[in-house]
N, C-alpha and C positions, 0 to 999 in steps of 0.2 A: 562472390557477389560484389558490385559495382558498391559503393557506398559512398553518399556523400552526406558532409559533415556541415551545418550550417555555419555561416558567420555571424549570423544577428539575428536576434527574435524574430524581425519582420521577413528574413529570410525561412527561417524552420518553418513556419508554417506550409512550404511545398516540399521542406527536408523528407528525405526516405528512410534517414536516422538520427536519431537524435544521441552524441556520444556522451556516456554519462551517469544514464538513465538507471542502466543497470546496477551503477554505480552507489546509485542510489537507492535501488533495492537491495542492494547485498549489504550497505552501512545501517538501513533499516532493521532487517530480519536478523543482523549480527547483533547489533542492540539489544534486540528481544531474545536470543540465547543466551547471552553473557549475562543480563540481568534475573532469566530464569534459573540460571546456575552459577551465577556469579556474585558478587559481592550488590549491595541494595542500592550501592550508589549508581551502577548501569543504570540510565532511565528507560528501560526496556518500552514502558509506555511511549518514549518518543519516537522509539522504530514506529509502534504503531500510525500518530501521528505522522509521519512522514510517508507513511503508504497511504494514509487518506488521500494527502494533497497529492500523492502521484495519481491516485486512481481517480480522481476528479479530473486533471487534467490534461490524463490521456485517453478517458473514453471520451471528452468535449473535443479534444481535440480527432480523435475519429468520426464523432460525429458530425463536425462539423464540415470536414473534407467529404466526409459522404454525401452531405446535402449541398456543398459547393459543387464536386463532380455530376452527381444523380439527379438534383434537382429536391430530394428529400431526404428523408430516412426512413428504412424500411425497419419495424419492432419486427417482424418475423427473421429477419437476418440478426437485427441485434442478440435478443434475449436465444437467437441458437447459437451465435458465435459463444457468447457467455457460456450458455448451460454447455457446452463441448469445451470450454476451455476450465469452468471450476469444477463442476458434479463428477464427475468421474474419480479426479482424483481424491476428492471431499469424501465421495462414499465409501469408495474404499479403505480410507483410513477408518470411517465412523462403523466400517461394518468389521473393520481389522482388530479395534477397540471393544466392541461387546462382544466378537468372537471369543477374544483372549480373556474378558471376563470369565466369561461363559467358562470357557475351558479350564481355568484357574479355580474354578471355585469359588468367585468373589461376587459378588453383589455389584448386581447392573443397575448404577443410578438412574431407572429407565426415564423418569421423568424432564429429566438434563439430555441423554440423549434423546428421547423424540424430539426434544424444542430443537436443540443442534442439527436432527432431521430437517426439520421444516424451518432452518435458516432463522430458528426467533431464538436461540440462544442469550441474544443481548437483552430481552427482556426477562429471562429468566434470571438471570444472573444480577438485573437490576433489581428485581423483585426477592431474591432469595441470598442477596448479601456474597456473590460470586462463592459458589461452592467450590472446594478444589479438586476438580476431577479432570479426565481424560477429556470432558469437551470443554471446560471452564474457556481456554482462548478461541473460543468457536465464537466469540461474542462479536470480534469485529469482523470476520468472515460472515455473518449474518448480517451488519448493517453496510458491510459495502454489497452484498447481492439486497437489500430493500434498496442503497442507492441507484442499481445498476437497475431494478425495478421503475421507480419512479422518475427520475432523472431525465431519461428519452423521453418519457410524457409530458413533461415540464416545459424539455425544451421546444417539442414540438407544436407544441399551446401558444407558446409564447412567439415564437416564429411566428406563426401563425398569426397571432391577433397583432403583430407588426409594433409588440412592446419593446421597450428597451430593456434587454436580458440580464444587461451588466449592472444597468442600475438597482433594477429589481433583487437581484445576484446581492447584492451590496446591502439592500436596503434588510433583507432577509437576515445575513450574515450576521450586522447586527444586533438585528429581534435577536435572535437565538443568544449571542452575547447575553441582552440584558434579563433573557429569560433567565439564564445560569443565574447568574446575582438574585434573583427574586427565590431561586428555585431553593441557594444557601441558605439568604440572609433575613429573607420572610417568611418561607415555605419551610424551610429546614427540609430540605427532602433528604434519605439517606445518601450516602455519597455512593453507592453501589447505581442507585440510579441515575445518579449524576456522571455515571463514570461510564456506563454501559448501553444508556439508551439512544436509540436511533437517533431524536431530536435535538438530545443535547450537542452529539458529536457533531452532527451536521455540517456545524461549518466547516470542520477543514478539508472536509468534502466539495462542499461548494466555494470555499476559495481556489482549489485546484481548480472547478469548473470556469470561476469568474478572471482565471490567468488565463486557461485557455482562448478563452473569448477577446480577452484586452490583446493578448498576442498575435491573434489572427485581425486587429484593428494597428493599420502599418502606422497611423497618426500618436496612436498609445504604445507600440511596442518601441516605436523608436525615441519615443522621451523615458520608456522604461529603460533601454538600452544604456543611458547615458548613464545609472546606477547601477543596475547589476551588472553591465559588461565591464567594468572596470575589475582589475585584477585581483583588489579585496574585498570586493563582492562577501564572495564565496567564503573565503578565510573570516572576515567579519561576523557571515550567517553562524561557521560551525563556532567560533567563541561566544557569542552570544545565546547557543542551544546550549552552551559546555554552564557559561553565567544563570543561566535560566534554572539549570539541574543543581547545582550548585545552590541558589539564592531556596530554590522548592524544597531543598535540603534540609536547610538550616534552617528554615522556618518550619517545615514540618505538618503543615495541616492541612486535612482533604482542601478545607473552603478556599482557600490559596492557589491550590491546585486547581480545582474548576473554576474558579474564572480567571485570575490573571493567567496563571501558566497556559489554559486550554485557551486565552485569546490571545495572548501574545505568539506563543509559539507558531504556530500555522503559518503567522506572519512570514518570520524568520526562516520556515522550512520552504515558503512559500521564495523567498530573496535567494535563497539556497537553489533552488529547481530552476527557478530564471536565469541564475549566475551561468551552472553549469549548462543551459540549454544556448546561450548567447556568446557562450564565451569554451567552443571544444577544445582550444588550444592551451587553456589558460592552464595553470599547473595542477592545479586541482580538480581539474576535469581531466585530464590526461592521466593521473591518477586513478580518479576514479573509470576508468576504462581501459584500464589496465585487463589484461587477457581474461587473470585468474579470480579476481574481482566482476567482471561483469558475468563470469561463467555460475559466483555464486548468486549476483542476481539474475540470471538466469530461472536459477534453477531454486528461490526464495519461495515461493507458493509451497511446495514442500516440505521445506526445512521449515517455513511458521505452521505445518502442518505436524509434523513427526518431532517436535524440538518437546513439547509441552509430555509424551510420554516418557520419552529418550532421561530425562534429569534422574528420577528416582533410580533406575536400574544404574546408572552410571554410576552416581555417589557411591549406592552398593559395591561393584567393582573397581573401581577406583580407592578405595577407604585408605588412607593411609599414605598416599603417593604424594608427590609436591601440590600445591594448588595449580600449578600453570599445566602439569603433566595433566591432570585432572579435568580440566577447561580446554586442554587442545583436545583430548579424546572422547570430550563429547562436542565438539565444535566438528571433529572431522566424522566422528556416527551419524551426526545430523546431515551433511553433508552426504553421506553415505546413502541413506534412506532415500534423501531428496530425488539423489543422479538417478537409487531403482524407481522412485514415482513418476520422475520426469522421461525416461525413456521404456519402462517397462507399462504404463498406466496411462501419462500424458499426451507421448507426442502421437500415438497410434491417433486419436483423438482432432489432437490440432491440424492433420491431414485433414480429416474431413470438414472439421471448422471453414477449410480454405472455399467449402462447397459455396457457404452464406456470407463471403466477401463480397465489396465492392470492383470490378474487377480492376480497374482502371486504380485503387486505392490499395490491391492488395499489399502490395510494397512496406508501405505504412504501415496500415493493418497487422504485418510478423512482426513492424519494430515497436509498437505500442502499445500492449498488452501490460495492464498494470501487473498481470501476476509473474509476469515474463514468458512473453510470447516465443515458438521454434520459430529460429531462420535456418533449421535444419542445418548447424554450427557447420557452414559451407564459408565462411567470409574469411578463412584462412588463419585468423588468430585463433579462433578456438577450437578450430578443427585436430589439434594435435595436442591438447589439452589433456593431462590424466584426471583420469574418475576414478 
C-alpha cells in the first residue's frame, strides 16, 4: 500500500496516514497494563487520557473529510462503522467473562455487567465507588461509545445553524473545567464520580475534536505548526506528562487530580498528537512508528480489553519469579489475546465495515480508527511481523 506521510498539519488534513498514530496507541494501552500490574507510580489513568484526545481527534477528523468530500455526513454509516468496529469484539469478551463465571462457580456481579452491557458502565462505577471486577475498566469504553453517540449530532447541528464550532468547542471545554472545581470544592462530589462520568471527562474528548477542527483551518494550523513542529515539541509533551505524574504523586489527592491534572494534561497530550502528526520525521515519531510499536497499537482495543482479567491469574503463575520476568509475561499474554480478538473476532468484521465507507475517503477511514483500524497489515512493515 502507497503511503504518504504528511509534512505539516495543514498538509495531513488530505494525508492517507498519519505516522505515529499507532504509536500513540500502543504508549497509551502500555501505560494502562504496566500500571494494572505494575508498580502505582505508571499513571495508567494517563493511557487513558491519551485515548480520549486520540478518539476525539480522529473521528472529527473523519468526519470532517466526509462532509468535505459528500457534502455531509451520513449517522447511518457512522454509528454502523462504529457498532462493526467496537461490539463484536466488546461482547465477546463481556460474554467470555460471565461464561467463565458461570462455569467457575463464582458470583456474576450481574448488575456491573448489564450496565457494561448497555455501554453505562461509567456511571455505575461513579455511583458505586468503582467496584473491582472483570468490567470495572469498561467505564471509559462506555463514555467514548456516549461520545461517538452524541458527537455526529453536535457537529451536524452546529454546521448546520453556520456556528462557530471551535469557539463553541472552547467555550464548552472550559464550562466543564470550571464544573470540576465546583464539583470538588463546593459540591464535594465523590471522586469516583468525578473520575468516571461522561460529563466530567468530556473534555479531553472534545479537545481532540476542537484540534481536529483548528487543523483542518490552514490559517491556525500553520501558526500551530511554528510550536509543535519543532523538534522538542514532542520530548517537551512526554517530560511534562512524566512532571505532571510525578507532582500528582507527591501531592497525593483525588481533588488535585480532577481538576489541575484532568485540565492540564489533555493540554500536553493534546502538543503531543500535534507534534507527532506535523513532524513524521522528527525522532520521536520515527520511533513511535517503528514496525513492532504500531503493530501493538494496532491491535490496543484488545489488549485494553483482555489486560484488566489477564493481572490476577498471572500474579498467581508468576509468584515468585523476578519482577521484570513477571511484567513481560503478562505484557506478552496480553498481547497474545489482543493478536486472537483482532484476527479471530475483529478483522472478519472490519471487512464489512468497508460496506458503510465513504468511498472516495476509504483510504483514511482504515488509517484512523481511534481503536486501531485493519489496513489488512499489507504496507510491508508489518506484514512480516510475529504474533
Amino acid at each position: 500500500m502507497t503511503q504518504h506521510h504528511s509534512s505539516s498539519l495543514a498538509e495531513s488534513v488530505d494525508a492517507t496516514t498519519l505516522g505515529g498514530l499507532d504509536g500513540l496507541r500502543a504508549l497509551a494501552v502500555s501505560l494502562v497494563v504496566f500500571s494494572h500490574y505494575g508498580p502505582s507510580l505508571v499513571p495508567g489513568a494517563y493511557g487513558v487520557v491519551l485515548f480520549f484526545v486520540l478518539s476525539g481527534f480522529l473521528i472529527t477528523r473523519l468526519l470532517l473529510r466526509e462532509q468535505r468530500l459528500s457534502g455531509g455526513i451520513s449517522l447511518k454509516r457512522f454509528y454502523a462503522r462504529r457498532s462493526l468496529r467496537i461490539f463484536p469484539a466488546f461482547y465477546v469478551y463481556w460474554f467470555g467473562v460471565v461464561g467463565l463465571l458461570l462455569v467457575t462457580g463464582r458470583a456474576v456481579p450481574w448488575d456491573h455487567a448489564w450496565s457494561a452491557f448497555a455501554y453505562l458502565s461509567n456511571y455505575y462505577n461513579a455511583l458505586h465507588g468503582d467496584p473491582n471486577t472483570g468490567f470495572s475498566h469498561t467505564w471509559s469504553l462506555a463514555a467514548e461509545e456516549q461520545f461517538y453517540l452524541l458527537w455526529p449530532l453536535g457537529l451536524i447541528f452546529l454546521t448546520r445553524a453556520r456556528r462557530n464550532v471551535l469557539g463553541i468547542l472552547s467555550a464548552v471545554i472550559v464550562g466543564i473545567w470550571l464544573m470540576r472545581f465546583m464539583m470538588v470544592y463546593v459540591f464535594q462530589l465523590p471522586q469516583s464520580y468525578l473520575y468516571a462520568s461522561f460529563e466530567t471527562r468530556a473534555d479531553a474528548l472534545l479537545l481532540g475534536c476542537a484540534l481536529a477542527i483548528a487543523v483542518a483551518r490552514p490559517e491556525i494550523a500553520n501558526r500551530l505548526q511554528r510550536f509543535v513542529g519543532h523538534w522538542s515539541a514532542g520530548w517537551l509533551a512526554l517530560a511534562s506528562t512524566i512532571g505532571i505524574a510525578s507532582l500528582a504523586a507527591a501531592i497525593g489527592t483525588t481533588a488535585f487530580r480532577d481538576t489541575i491534572v484532568w485540565l492540564v494534561l489533555p493540554l500536553v497530550l493534546g502538543v503531543l498528537l500535534l507534534h507527532v502528526v506535523a513532524t513524521p520525521t522528527s525522532a520521536l515519531s520515527r520511533v513511535l512508528d517503528l514496525g513492532p510499536v504500531r503493530y501493538v497499537g494496532r491491535i490496543s482495543y484488545g489488549m485494553y480489553l483482555y489486560q484488566q482479567i489477564l493481572s490476577s491469574p498471572v500474579h498467581h503463575l508468576t509468584e515468585g519469579l523476578p519482577y521484570v520476568v513477571q511484567l513481560s509475561f503478562m505484557y506478552a499474554l496480553t498481547v497474545l489475546f489482543a493478536t486472537l480478538s483482532f484476527f479471530v473476532v475483529e478483522r472478519p468484521f472490519l471487512r464489512w465495515k468497508e460496506r458503510f465507507s465513504v468511498p472516495k475517503a476509504r483510504s483514511v477511514e482504515r488509517e484512523g480508527d481511534p481503536e486501531g483500524e485493519d489496513r489488512s497489515f499489507d504496507d510491508g512493515r508489518l506484514a512480516s511481523l510475529p504474533v
